[in-house]
C-alpha positions, 0 to 999 in steps of 0.5 A, spaced: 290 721 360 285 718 357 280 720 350 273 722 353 268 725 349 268 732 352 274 734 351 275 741 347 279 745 342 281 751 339 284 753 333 284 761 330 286 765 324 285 771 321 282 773 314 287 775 309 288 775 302 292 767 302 287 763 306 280 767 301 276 763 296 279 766 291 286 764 293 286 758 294 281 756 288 274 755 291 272 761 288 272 768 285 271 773 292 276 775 297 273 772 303 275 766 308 275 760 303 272 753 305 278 749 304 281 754 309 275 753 314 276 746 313 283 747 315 282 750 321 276 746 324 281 740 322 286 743 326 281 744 333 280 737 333 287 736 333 288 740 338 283 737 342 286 730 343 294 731 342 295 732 349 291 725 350 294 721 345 299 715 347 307 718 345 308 716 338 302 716 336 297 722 332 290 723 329 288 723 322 282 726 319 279 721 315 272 725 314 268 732 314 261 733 313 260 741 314 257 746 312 260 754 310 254 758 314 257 766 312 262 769 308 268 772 313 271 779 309 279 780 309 282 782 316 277 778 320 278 774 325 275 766 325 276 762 331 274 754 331 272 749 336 272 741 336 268 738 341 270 730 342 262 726 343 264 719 341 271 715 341 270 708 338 276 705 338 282 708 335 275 712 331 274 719 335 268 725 332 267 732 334 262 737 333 266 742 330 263 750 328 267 756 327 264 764 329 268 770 325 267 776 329 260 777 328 256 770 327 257 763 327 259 762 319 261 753 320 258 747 323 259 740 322 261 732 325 269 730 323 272 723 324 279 722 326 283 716 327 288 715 332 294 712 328 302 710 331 306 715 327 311 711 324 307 704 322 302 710 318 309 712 315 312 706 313 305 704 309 304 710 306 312 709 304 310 702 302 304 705 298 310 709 293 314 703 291 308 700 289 306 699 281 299 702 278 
Protein backbone atom coordinates (compact mmCIF):
# COMPACT_ATOMS: atom_id res chain seq x y z
CA UNK A 1 0.00 0.00 0.00
CA UNK A 2 1.17 3.06 -0.77
CA UNK A 3 0.36 7.07 0.51
CA UNK A 4 -1.13 8.80 -2.63
CA UNK A 5 -2.94 12.20 -2.67
CA UNK A 6 -6.48 11.25 -3.01
CA UNK A 7 -6.97 9.09 -0.27
CA UNK A 8 -10.08 10.06 2.31
CA UNK A 9 -11.11 9.99 5.73
CA UNK A 10 -14.05 10.17 7.97
CA UNK A 11 -14.23 10.73 11.28
CA UNK A 12 -17.82 11.99 13.09
CA UNK A 13 -19.47 12.96 16.32
CA UNK A 14 -22.22 14.13 18.09
CA UNK A 15 -22.85 17.72 19.91
CA UNK A 16 -22.99 17.37 23.56
CA UNK A 17 -22.47 19.01 26.54
CA UNK A 18 -18.60 17.80 26.90
CA UNK A 19 -17.23 18.49 23.57
CA UNK A 20 -19.00 22.68 23.67
CA UNK A 21 -17.00 25.78 23.82
CA UNK A 22 -18.00 26.27 27.22
CA UNK A 23 -16.72 23.14 28.10
CA UNK A 24 -13.71 22.78 27.12
CA UNK A 25 -12.77 26.75 27.66
CA UNK A 26 -12.91 28.31 24.26
CA UNK A 27 -15.76 30.02 25.33
CA UNK A 28 -18.93 30.82 27.19
CA UNK A 29 -21.81 29.28 24.72
CA UNK A 30 -22.83 25.51 24.81
CA UNK A 31 -22.09 24.87 20.91
CA UNK A 32 -19.57 22.50 19.41
CA UNK A 33 -16.13 24.00 20.47
CA UNK A 34 -13.27 24.79 18.27
CA UNK A 35 -10.79 22.50 20.32
CA UNK A 36 -13.13 19.67 19.66
CA UNK A 37 -13.54 20.32 15.78
CA UNK A 38 -10.02 20.58 15.55
CA UNK A 39 -9.91 17.25 17.23
CA UNK A 40 -12.12 15.60 14.75
CA UNK A 41 -10.53 17.03 11.66
CA UNK A 42 -7.31 15.50 13.20
CA UNK A 43 -8.79 12.43 13.67
CA UNK A 44 -10.19 12.31 9.46
CA UNK A 45 -6.43 12.45 8.48
CA UNK A 46 -5.68 9.86 10.60
CA UNK A 47 -8.12 8.05 9.46
CA UNK A 48 -7.00 8.58 6.01
CA UNK A 49 -3.74 7.15 5.78
CA UNK A 50 -3.44 4.37 8.88
CA UNK A 51 -4.34 1.65 6.90
CA UNK A 52 -1.06 2.78 4.34
CA UNK A 53 1.40 3.37 6.93
CA UNK A 54 4.34 0.96 6.82
CA UNK A 55 3.87 -1.45 10.49
CA UNK A 56 5.43 0.45 13.56
CA UNK A 57 4.92 3.55 12.14
CA UNK A 58 2.16 6.57 12.79
CA UNK A 59 1.37 10.00 11.89
CA UNK A 60 1.76 12.91 13.86
CA UNK A 61 -0.20 16.27 13.60
CA UNK A 62 2.45 19.02 13.29
CA UNK A 63 0.12 21.86 11.94
CA UNK A 64 -3.54 23.39 11.52
CA UNK A 65 -4.75 26.28 9.57
CA UNK A 66 -8.80 26.19 10.01
CA UNK A 67 -11.37 27.98 10.09
CA UNK A 68 -14.51 27.66 12.58
CA UNK A 69 -17.20 28.70 9.71
CA UNK A 70 -20.79 28.05 11.88
CA UNK A 71 -21.68 27.09 15.31
CA UNK A 72 -23.39 23.49 15.98
CA UNK A 73 -26.20 23.32 18.76
CA UNK A 74 -26.05 20.50 21.28
CA UNK A 75 -27.61 17.03 19.83
CA UNK A 76 -26.25 17.60 16.31
CA UNK A 77 -24.44 15.45 14.54
CA UNK A 78 -20.67 16.71 12.90
CA UNK A 79 -19.00 14.81 10.43
CA UNK A 80 -15.28 15.76 9.12
CA UNK A 81 -13.41 14.59 6.39
CA UNK A 82 -9.55 14.75 5.19
CA UNK A 83 -8.59 14.55 1.84
CA UNK A 84 -4.60 13.75 1.33
CA UNK A 85 -3.13 16.31 -1.66
CA UNK A 86 0.38 16.10 -1.21
CA UNK A 87 2.71 13.63 0.36
CA UNK A 88 6.32 15.12 0.50
CA UNK A 89 8.67 12.68 2.33
CA UNK A 90 7.47 11.74 5.63
CA UNK A 91 5.64 15.12 5.31
CA UNK A 92 1.53 14.68 4.19
CA UNK A 93 -1.38 17.74 3.99
CA UNK A 94 -4.97 17.26 3.73
CA UNK A 95 -7.90 19.25 2.87
CA UNK A 96 -10.04 19.18 5.92
CA UNK A 97 -13.62 20.67 6.24
CA UNK A 98 -16.27 19.18 8.60
CA UNK A 99 -20.42 19.90 7.81
CA UNK A 100 -23.23 19.67 10.88
CA UNK A 101 -26.47 18.42 9.90
CA UNK A 102 -27.03 21.63 8.10
CA UNK A 103 -24.16 23.49 6.55
CA UNK A 104 -20.34 23.35 6.23
CA UNK A 105 -19.14 24.75 9.72
CA UNK A 106 -14.80 24.13 9.21
CA UNK A 107 -12.47 24.27 6.23
CA UNK A 108 -8.99 24.39 6.59
CA UNK A 109 -5.13 22.53 5.27
CA UNK A 110 -3.40 19.99 8.31
CA UNK A 111 0.18 18.83 8.30
CA UNK A 112 1.15 15.37 9.70
CA UNK A 113 4.49 13.74 9.68
CA UNK A 114 4.88 9.80 9.37
CA UNK A 115 7.05 8.73 12.36
CA UNK A 116 8.35 4.93 13.85
CA UNK A 117 6.39 4.83 16.81
CA UNK A 118 9.04 3.50 19.11
CA UNK A 119 12.10 6.23 17.90
CA UNK A 120 9.21 9.17 18.35
CA UNK A 121 8.86 7.58 22.18
CA UNK A 122 12.11 6.69 23.04
CA UNK A 123 13.03 10.95 21.97
CA UNK A 124 9.94 12.20 23.83
CA UNK A 125 11.09 9.96 27.00
CA UNK A 126 14.79 11.15 26.42
CA UNK A 127 13.19 14.77 26.38
CA UNK A 128 11.79 14.18 30.27
CA UNK A 129 15.35 13.33 31.60
CA UNK A 130 16.55 16.40 30.16
CA UNK A 131 17.56 19.60 32.81
CA UNK A 132 15.64 23.02 31.94
Amino acid sequence: MTLTPGLTGEASTTVDHTNTAAALGSGLVPVYGTPALIALLELAAVHAVADYLPPGATSVGTHLDVRHLAATPIGMRVRAQATLTEVGGRRLTFAVEAHDEVEKVGEGLHTRVVVDVERFVQRVEAKKRRET
